[in-house]
C-alpha positions in Angstrom: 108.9 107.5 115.7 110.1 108.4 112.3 112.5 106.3 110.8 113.2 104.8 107.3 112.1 101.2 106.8 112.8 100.2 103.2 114.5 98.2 104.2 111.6 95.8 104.7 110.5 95.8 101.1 113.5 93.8 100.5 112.0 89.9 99.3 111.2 87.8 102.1 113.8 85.1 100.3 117.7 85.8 100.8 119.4 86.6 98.0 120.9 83.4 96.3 123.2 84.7 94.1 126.4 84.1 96.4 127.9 81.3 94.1 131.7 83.6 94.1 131.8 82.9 97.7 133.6 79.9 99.0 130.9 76.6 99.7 129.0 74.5 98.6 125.1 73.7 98.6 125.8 70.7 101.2 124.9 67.1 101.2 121.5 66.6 100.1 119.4 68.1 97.5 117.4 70.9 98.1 117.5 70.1 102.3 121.2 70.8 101.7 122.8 70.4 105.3 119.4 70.5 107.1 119.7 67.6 108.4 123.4 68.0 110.2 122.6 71.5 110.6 120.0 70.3 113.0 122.0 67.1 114.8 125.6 68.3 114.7 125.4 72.2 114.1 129.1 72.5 116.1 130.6 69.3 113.7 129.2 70.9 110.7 130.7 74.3 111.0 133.8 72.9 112.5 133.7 70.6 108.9 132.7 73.8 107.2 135.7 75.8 108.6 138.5 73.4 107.9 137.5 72.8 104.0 136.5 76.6 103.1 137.9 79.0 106.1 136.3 82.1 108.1 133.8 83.1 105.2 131.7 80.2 103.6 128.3 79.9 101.9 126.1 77.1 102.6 122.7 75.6 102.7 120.5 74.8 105.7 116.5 75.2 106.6 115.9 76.0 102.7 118.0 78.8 102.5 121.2 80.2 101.4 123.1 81.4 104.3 126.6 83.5 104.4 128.6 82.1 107.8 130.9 84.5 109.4 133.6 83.2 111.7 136.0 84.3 114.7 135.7 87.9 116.8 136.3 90.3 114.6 133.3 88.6 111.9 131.4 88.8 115.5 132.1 92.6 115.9 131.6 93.6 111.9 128.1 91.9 112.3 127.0 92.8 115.8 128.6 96.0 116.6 126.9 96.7 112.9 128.4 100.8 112.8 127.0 101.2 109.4 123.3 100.0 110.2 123.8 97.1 107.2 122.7 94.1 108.9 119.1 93.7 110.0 118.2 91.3 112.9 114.3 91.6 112.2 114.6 90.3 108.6 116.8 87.7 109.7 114.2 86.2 112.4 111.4 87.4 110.7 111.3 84.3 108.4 112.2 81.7 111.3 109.7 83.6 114.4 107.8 85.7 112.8 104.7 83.3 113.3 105.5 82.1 116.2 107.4 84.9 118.4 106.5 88.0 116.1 107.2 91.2 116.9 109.6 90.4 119.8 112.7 92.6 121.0 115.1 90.9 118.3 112.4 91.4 115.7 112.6 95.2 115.3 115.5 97.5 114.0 117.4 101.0 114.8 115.1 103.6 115.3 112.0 101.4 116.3 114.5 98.7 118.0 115.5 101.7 120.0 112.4 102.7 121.0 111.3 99.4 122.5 114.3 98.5 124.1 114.1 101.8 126.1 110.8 100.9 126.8 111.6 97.2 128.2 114.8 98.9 129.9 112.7 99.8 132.7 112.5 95.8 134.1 115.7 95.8 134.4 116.7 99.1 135.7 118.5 98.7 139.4 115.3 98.8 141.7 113.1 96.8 139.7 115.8 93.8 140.3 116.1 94.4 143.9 112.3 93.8 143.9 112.8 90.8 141.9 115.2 89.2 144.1 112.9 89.6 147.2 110.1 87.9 145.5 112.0 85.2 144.0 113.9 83.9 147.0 111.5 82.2 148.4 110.1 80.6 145.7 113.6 79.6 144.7 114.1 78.2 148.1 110.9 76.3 147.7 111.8 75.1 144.5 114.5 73.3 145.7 113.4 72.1 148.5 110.3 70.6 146.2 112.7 68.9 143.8 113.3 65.3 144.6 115.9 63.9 146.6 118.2 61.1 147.1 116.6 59.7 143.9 117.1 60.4 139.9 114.7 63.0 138.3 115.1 64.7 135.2 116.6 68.2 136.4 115.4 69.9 132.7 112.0 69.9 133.0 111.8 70.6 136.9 113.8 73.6 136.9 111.8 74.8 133.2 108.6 74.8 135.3 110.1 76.4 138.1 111.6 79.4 136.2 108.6 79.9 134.2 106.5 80.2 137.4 109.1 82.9 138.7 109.2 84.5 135.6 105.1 85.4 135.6 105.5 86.3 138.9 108.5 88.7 138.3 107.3 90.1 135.5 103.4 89.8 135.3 102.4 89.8 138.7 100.3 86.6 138.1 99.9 83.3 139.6 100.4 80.5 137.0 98.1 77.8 139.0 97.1 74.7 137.0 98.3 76.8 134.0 101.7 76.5 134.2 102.0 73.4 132.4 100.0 74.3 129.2 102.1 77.2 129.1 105.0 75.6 129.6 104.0 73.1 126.5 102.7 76.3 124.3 106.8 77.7 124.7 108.7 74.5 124.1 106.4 74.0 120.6 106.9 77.3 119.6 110.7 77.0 119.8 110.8 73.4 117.8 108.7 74.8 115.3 111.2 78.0 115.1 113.6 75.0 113.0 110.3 73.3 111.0 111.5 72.7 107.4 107.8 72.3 106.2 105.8 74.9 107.4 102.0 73.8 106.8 99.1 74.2 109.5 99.4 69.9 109.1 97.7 68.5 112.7 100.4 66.0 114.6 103.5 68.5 112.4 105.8 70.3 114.6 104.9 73.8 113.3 101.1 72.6 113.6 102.0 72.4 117.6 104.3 75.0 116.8 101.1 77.7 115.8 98.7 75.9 118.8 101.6 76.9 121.3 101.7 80.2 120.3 97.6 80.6 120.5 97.9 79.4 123.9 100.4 81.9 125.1 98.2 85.0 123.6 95.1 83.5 125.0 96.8 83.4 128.4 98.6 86.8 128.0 95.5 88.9 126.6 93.4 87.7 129.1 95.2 89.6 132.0 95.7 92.6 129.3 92.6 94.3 130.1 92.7 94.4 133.8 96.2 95.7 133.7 95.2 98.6 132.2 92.4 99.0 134.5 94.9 99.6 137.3 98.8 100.1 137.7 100.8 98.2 139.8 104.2 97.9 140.5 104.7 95.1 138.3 106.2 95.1 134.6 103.4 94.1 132.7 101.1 97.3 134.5 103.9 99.1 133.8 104.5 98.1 130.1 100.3 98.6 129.7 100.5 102.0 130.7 103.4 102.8 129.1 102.9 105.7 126.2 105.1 106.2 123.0 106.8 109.4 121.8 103.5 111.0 121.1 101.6 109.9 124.1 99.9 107.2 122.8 99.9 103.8 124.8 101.2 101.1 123.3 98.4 98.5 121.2 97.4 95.2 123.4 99.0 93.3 120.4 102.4 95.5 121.2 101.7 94.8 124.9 101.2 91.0 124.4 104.0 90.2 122.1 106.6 92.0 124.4 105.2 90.2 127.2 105.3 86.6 125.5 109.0 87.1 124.5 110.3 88.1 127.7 108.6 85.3 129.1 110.3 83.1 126.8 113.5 84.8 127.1 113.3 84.7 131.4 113.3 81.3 131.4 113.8 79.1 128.4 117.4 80.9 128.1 118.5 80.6 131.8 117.0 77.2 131.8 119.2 76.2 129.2 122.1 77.9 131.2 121.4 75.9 134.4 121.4 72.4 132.6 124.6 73.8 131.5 126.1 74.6 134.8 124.4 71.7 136.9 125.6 69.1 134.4 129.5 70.9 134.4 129.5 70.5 138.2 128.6 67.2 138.5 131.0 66.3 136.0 133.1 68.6 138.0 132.1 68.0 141.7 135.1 69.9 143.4 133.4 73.1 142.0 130.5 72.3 144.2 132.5 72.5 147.1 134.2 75.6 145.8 130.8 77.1 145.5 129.5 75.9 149.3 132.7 77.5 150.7 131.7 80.5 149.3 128.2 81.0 150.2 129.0 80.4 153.9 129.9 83.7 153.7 126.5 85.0 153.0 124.5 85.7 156.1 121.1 84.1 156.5 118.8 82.3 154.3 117.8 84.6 151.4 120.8 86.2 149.0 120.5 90.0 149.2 121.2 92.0 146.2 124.4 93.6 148.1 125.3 89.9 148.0 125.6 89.5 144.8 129.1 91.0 143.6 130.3 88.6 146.2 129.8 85.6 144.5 132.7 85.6 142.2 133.4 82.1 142.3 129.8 81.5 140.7 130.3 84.4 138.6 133.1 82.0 136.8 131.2 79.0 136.5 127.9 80.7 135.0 130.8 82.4 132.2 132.8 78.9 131.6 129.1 77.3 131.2 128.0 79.8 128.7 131.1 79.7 127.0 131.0 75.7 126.7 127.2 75.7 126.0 126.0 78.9 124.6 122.2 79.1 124.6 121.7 80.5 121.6 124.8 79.2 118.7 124.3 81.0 115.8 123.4 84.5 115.5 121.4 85.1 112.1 121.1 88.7 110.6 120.5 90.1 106.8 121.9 92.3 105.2 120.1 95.8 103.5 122.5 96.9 101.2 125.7 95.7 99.4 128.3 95.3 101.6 132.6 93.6 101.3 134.1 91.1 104.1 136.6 89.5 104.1 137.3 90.6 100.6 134.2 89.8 99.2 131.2 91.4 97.6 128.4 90.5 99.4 124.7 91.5 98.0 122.3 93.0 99.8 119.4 90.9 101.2 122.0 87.9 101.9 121.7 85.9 105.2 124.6 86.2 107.0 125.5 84.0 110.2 127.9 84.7 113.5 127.8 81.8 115.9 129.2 82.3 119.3 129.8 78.5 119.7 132.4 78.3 116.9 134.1 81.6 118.3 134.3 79.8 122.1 136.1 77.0 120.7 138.9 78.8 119.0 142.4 77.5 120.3 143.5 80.9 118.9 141.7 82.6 121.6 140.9 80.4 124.4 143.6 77.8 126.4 142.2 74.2 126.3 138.8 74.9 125.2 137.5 71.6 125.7 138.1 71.5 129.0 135.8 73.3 131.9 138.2 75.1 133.4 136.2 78.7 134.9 139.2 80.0 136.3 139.7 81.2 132.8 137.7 83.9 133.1 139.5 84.9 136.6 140.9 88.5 136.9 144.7 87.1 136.6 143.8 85.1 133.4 141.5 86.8 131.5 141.2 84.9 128.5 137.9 86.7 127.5 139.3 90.0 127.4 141.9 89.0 124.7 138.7 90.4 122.2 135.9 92.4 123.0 133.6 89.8 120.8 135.0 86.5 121.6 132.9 85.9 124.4 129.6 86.4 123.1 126.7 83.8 124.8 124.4 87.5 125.2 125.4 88.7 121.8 126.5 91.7 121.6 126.1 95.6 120.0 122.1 96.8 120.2 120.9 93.7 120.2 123.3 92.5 123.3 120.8 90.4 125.6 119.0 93.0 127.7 117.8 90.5 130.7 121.8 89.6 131.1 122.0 91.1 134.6 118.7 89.5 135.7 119.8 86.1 134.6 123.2 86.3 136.2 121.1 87.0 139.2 119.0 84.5 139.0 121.0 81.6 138.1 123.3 82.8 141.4 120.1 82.8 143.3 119.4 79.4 142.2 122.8 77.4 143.1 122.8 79.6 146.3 119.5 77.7 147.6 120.7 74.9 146.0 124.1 74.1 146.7 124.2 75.6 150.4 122.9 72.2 152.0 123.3 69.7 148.9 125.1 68.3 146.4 124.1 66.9 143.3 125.9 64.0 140.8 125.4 61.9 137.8 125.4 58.3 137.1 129.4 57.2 136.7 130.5 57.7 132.8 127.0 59.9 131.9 127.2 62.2 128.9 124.5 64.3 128.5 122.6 64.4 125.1 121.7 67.7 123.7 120.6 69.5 121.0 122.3 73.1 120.3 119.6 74.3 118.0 117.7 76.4 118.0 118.7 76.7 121.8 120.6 74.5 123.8 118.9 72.0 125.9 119.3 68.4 126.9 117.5 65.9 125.4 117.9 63.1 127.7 116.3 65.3 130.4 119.6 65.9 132.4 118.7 63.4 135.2 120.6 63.8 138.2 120.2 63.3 141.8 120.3 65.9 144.9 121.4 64.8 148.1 122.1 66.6 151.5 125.4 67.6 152.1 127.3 65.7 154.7 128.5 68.1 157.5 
């Protein structure tokens, strides 16, 4: 692959010299606005916006930061004609440890490449083959989760996904592994928002780094004997897969692709299906809405024909995302000097989109506090009022390549699901949650499944 990457010799440190930008260098010294950055990231910006408009500067996670607000600061940034903003030296300083060398790690030419290469698990066959396999165990998964008594939905449906996902796309059993596993990803992501990063035993990047040696221990283990033999799974496939000039792709290449999907299989639509379960619940008539129409699917398992029939679902999953976006800011850097908005802007500044602001615009959206899916209906529309103001997948290259396989998914799951239950909340519950670095409840999400009455 030839391509030009000087990109990369640019200092590892943003460039700081963005004082001619409105901001400030927040509320506490040095930490700046870590700390509400990390507790209220959708109050801050909201805070931010008000004082200093659609272009600010500001200070979170010990560095300098440029955010960009509203669709068309999404589609400058993501669409990205003029190749100025890279995603890898963005990341690179937050994952690069813990996640390295992942999809949203690479750029252009070498992005391109391994996209193409990853394309292939989610080209149209390789999903119908994933639905087949994953009915079942979806259908056993809910049928395992506990009933007519409060559980903490979070972690059941994390372990549940994550066992899928290895089976989808590795061809493996995770056995007594699962929950080590399991453990190794959830460190990995809290360490992705560690202020101090030292190797300190009991420190969040500490578990951070052991999470990460767990999921290469269990990935390069299997390495070997997928390149022994091909299968029709992913992860044979991805081993035996060769680059432009024949060469197969390194075990390191092989492992760290591996580990992100993973990650991005189930962490992601985990976060998406507290999102929904919790909206319903809060919202129960959309349960029955979503009963009514899978009577119309024939039999037990959801066929991949199905799929376009679930429209109804197809709403809720967009409203949720919309509401709860798993992923709220979008970080990218830029390589050379650049003007928005008016201003100069240096090269190697951080720059920042954030799909949550962007959902909540009353500009764009009608009500936006309220869960209202029919939004997103063919006779309202409100997303297609601008291309980028509906962004939970991102958007441009980098646009979420698994979206298609998580759409399917998450129908598959509230197809088993909500066929022969329904599920509530205590009276007056608000669930707690964090929205960075991804959304997820905090609390748990406890809820309770119970059989439909006839």
């Amino acid at each position: 692959m030839k391509t030009s990457t000087d990109y990369l010799e640019l200092p590892r440190k943003a460039n700081r010299h963005v004082d001619h930008i409105p901001g400030d260098n927040g509320a506490l010294p040095i930490l700046g606005d870590t700390v509400e950055f990390l507790k209220d990231y959708h109050g801050l910006i909201n805070r931010k916006y008000k004082l200093y408009g659609p272009i600010y500067r500001n200070n979170a996670l010990l560095q300098r930061n440029i955010a960009l607000l509203g669709p068309e600061a999404n589609e400058l940034v993501l669409k990205d004609s003029d190749k100025i903003f890279s995603s890898k030296k963005a990341w690179d300083p937050i994952l690069d440890k813990l996640f390295p060398n992942g999809l949203m790690l690479r750029d252009f030419d070498v992005h391109r490449f391994h996209r193409k290469v990853l394309q292939a698990a989610f080209k149209k066959e390789s999903l119908q083959a994933y639905l087949e396999t994953m009915n079942p165990r979806m259908r056993q998964g809910v049928i395992d989760f506990p009933k007519d008594s409060e559980f903490g939905f979070k972690d059941s449906i994390k372990s549940l996904l994550l066992n899928v996902a290895a089976q989808v796309f590795m061809g493996v059993e995770m056995g007594k592994e699962a929950d080590k596993i399991n453990k190794g990803f959830l460190h990995a992501m809290e360490a992705s928002m560690a202020v101090v990063k030292l190797p300190i035993p009991g420190t969040t990047w500490y578990k951070g780094i052991k999470g990460r040696q767990a999921l290469e221990e269990f990935i390069q283990k299997h390495i070997t004997a997928k390149r022994a033999t091909e299968s029709g799974d992913f992860f044979s496939q991805f081993c035996h897969a060769k680059d432009e000039d024949g060469n197969e792709l390194s075990d390191e290449a092989v492992r760290d692709h591996i580990i992100f999907l993973l990650f991005a299989a189930h962490d992601t639509t985990t976060s998406t299906l507290c999102s929904i379960i919790y909206a319903i619940a809060k919202n129960p008539e959309w349960q029955d809405i979503l009963h009514n129409e899978y009577q119309q699917i024939t039999g037990d398992n959801l066929q991949y024909d199905d799929l376009p029939k679930l429209e109804k679902t197809g709403l809720v999953m967009k409203e949720a995302l919309r509401m709860y976006p798993p992923v709220p800011v979008i970080p990218r850097r830029t390589i050379k000097e650049t003007e928005i908005m008016g201003y100069r802007i240096p090269a190697n500044t951080g720059v920042g989109v954030s799909p949550l602001f962007t959902h909540y615009m009353e500009e764009w959206w009608t009500e936006p506090q309220k869960f209202d899916p029919e939004r997103f209906s063919p006779e309202r529309a409100e997303h297609k009022r601008h291309f980028y103001q509906w962004i939970p997948f991102g958007g441009g290259h980098h646009k979420c390549i698994g979206l298609n396989f998580a759409e399917m998914q998450v129908k598959l799951f509230l197809f088993h699901l909500l066929r022969n239950h329904t599920i509530s909340v205590k009276p007056g519950y608000k669930m707690q949650f964090n929205v960075v670095p991804i959304v997820f409840p905090t609390d748990g999400l406890p809820i309770q499944i119970n059989k439909r009455k006839a």
